[in-house]
C-alpha positions in Angstrom: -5.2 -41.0 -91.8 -2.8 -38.2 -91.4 -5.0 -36.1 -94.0 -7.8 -36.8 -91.5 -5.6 -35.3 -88.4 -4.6 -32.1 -90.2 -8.5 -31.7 -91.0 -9.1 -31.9 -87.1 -6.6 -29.7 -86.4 -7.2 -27.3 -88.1 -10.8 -27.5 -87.3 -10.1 -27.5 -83.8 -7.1 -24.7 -84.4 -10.1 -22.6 -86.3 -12.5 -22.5 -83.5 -10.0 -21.6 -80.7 -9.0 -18.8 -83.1 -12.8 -18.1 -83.5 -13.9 -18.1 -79.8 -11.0 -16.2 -78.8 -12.3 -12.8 -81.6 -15.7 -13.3 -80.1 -14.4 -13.0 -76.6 -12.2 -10.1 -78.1 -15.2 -8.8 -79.3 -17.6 -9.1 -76.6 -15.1 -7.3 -74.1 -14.9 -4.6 -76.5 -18.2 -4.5 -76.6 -18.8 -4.5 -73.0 -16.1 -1.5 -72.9 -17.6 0.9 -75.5 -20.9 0.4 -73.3 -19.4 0.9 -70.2 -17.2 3.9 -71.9 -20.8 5.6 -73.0 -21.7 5.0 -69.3 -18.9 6.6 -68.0 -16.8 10.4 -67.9 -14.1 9.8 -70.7 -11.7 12.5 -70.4 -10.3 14.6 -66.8 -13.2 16.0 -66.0 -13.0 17.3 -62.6 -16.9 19.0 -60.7 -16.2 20.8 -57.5 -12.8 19.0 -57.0 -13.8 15.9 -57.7 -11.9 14.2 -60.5 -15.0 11.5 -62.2 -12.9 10.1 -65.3 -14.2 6.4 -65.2 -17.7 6.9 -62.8 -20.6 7.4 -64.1 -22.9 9.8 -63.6 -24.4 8.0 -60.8 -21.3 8.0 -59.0 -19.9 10.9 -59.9 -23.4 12.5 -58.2 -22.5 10.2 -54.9 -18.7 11.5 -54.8 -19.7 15.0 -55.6 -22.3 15.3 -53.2 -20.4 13.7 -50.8 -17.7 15.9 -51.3 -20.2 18.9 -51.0 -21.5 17.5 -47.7 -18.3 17.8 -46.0 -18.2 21.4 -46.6 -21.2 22.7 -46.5 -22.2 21.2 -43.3 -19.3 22.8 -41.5 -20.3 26.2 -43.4 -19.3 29.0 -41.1 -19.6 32.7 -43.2 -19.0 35.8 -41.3 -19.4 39.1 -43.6 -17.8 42.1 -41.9 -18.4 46.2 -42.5 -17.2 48.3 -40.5 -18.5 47.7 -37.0 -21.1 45.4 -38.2 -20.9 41.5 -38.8 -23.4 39.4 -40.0 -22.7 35.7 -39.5 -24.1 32.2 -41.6 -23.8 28.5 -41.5 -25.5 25.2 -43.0 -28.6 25.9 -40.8 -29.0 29.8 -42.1 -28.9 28.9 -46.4 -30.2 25.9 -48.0 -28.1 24.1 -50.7 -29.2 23.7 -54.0 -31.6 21.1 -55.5 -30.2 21.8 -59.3 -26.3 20.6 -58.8 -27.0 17.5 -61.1 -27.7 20.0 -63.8 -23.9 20.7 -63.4 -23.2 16.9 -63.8 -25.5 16.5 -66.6 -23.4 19.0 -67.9 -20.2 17.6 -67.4 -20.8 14.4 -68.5 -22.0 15.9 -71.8 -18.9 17.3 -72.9 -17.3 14.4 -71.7 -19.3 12.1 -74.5 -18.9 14.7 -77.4 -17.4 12.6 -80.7 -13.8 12.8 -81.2 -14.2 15.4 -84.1 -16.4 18.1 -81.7 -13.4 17.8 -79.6 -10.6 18.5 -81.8 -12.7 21.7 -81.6 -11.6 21.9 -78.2 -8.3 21.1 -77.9 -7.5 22.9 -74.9 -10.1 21.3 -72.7 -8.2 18.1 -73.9 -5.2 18.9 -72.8 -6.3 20.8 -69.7 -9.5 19.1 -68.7 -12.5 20.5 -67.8 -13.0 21.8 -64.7 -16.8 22.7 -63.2 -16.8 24.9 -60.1 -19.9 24.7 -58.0 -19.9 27.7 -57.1 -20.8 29.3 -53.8 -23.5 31.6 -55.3 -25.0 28.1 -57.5 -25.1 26.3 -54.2 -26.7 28.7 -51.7 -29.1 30.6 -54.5 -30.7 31.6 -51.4 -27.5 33.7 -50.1 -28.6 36.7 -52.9 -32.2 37.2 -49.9 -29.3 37.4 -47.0 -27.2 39.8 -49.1 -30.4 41.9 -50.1 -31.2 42.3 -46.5 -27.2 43.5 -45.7 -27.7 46.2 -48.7 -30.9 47.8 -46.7 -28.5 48.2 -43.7 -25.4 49.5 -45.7 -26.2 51.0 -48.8 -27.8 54.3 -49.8 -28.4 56.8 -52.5 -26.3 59.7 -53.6 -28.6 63.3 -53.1 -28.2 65.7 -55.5 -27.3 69.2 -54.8 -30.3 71.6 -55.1 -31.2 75.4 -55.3 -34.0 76.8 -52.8 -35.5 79.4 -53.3 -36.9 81.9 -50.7 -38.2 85.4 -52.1 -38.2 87.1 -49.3 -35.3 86.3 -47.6 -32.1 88.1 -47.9 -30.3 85.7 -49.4 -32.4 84.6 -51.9 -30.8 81.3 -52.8 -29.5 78.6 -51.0 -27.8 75.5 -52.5 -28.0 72.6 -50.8 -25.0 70.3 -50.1 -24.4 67.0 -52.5 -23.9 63.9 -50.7 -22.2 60.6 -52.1 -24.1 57.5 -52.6 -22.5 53.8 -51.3 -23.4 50.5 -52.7 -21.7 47.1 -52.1 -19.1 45.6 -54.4 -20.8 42.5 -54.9 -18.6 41.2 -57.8 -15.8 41.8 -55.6 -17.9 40.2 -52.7 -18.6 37.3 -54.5 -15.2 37.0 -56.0 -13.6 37.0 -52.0 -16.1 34.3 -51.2 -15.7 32.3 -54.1 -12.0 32.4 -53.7 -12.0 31.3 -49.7 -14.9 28.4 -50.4 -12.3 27.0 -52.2 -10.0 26.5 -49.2 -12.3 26.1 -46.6 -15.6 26.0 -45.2 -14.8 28.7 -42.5 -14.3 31.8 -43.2 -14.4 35.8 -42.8 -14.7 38.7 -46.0 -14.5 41.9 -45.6 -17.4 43.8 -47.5 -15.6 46.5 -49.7 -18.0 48.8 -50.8 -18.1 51.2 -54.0 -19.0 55.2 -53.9 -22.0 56.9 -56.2 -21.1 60.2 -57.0 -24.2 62.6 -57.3 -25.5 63.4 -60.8 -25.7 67.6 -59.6 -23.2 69.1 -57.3 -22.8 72.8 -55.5 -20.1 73.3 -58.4 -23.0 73.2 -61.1 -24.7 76.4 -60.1 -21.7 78.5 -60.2 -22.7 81.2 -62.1 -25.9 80.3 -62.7 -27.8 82.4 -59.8 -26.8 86.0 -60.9 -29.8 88.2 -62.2 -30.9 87.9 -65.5 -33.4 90.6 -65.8 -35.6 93.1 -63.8 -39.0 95.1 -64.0 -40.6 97.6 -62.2 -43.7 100.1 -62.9 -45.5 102.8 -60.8 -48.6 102.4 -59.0 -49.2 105.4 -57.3 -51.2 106.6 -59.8 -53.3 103.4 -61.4 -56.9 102.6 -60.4 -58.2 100.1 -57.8 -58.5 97.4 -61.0 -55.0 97.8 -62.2 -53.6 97.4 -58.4 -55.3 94.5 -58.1 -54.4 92.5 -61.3 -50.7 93.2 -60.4 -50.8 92.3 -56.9 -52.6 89.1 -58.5 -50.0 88.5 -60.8 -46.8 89.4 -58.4 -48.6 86.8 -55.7 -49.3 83.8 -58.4 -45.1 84.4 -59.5 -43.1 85.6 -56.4 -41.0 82.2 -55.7 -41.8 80.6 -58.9 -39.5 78.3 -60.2 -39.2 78.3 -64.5 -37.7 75.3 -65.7 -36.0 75.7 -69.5 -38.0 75.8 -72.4 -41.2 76.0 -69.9 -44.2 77.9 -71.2 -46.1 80.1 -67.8 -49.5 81.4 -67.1 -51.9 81.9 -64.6 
């Protein structure tokens, strides 16, 4: 009889311990599958920490977050006396930003060993900036159409030449080029998106220097050579094929190295 209890139990004792490993197992089966359904490590997109969502809600609390700013977008770009101003109605947002998720949420399922690879995204997290020139790909039209009003091309300095004037030569003046800064400009804009929706940049701009200046024909416009020959005495023919000749080379410009006739 006692023999008979111990056999129950233990029998009973055996499939407590039993049903409690499957439950052990089933919820840690249910958490690896909700773990490879979800951001493992600190990932943070456009200051959103998603450790724990999905990608499906990391999309919703991203673009949520994205929202917030964009709608209240107000961009003025400054240049002197100029301004040009932009706001959610003047640049469309971006249709690709769950590229940056997919992204994201890549690195955050890479195995244990790729990531000892990476030791310092483990420690720091990993942190992906939408950034303001991803978001509005349609700010580089508005910024082509600010270069047209602002930027231009250096002239180079050149030598006229005018036979039968006095002076001879005259060298034209060299004129610097401008062209925007734009990894400054975007650098400025990237920094202030950061901290708000509203704000003002100044456009810095950077300065061409001409490729030929008035300093580069310094000594370069004395006389090389001369000719002369008498034609008092030489036939109506003669006259004529050197007043030919004088009329197809008076003003001529010879570049180096270039072969002439007429």
């Amino acid at each position: 009889m006692k023999l008979n209890k111990i056999i129950n139990f233990l029998v009973v004792l055996t499939s407590i311990i039993l049903g409690v490993l499957l439950i052990i197992l089933a919820v840690q089966v249910f958490s690896a599958n909700s773990a490879k359904n979800q951001f493992q490590d600190n990932v943070v997109i456009a200051g959103v920490n998603v450790k724990g969502l999905t990608k499906a809600q990391a999309q919703d609390r991203v673009n949520l977050e994205l929202k917030n700013k964009t709608q209240n977008l107000e961009l003025i770009l400054k240049y002197k006396d100029r301004e040009w101003k932009y706001n959610s109605d003047d640049l469309t947002v971006s249709t690709e930003i769950h590229t940056v998720i997919d992204d994201a949420f890549k690195y955050s399922q890479l195995s244990a060993n790729s990531k000892k690879k990476l030791e310092n995204f483990e420690k720091l997290g990993v942190n992906y900036d939408i950034t303001f020139k991803k978001l509005f790909p349609g700010f580089e039209e508005k910024l082509n159409e600010i270069k047209k009003e602002i930027e231009y091309d250096p002239i180079d300095s050149e030598v006229e030449f005018n036979p039968n004037s006095k002076d001879m030569f005259k060298i034209t003046k060299s004129q610097n080029g401008i062209k925007i800064d734009e990894d400054k400009l975007f650098s400025d804009i990237e920094r202030d998106f950061k901290e708000s929706s509203k704000f003002n940049i100044d456009i810095q701009t950077i300065q061409i220097s001409p490729k030929i200046t008035e300093s580069d024909f310094e000594g370069k416009l004395d006389l090389l050579g001369e000719f002369s020959t008498d034609l008092s005495t030489s036939k109506g023919g003669r006259k004529h094929n050197v007043t030919l000749a004088l009329s197809k080379f008076n003003g001529k410009v010879v570049n180096s190295g270039e072969c002439v006739s007429f």
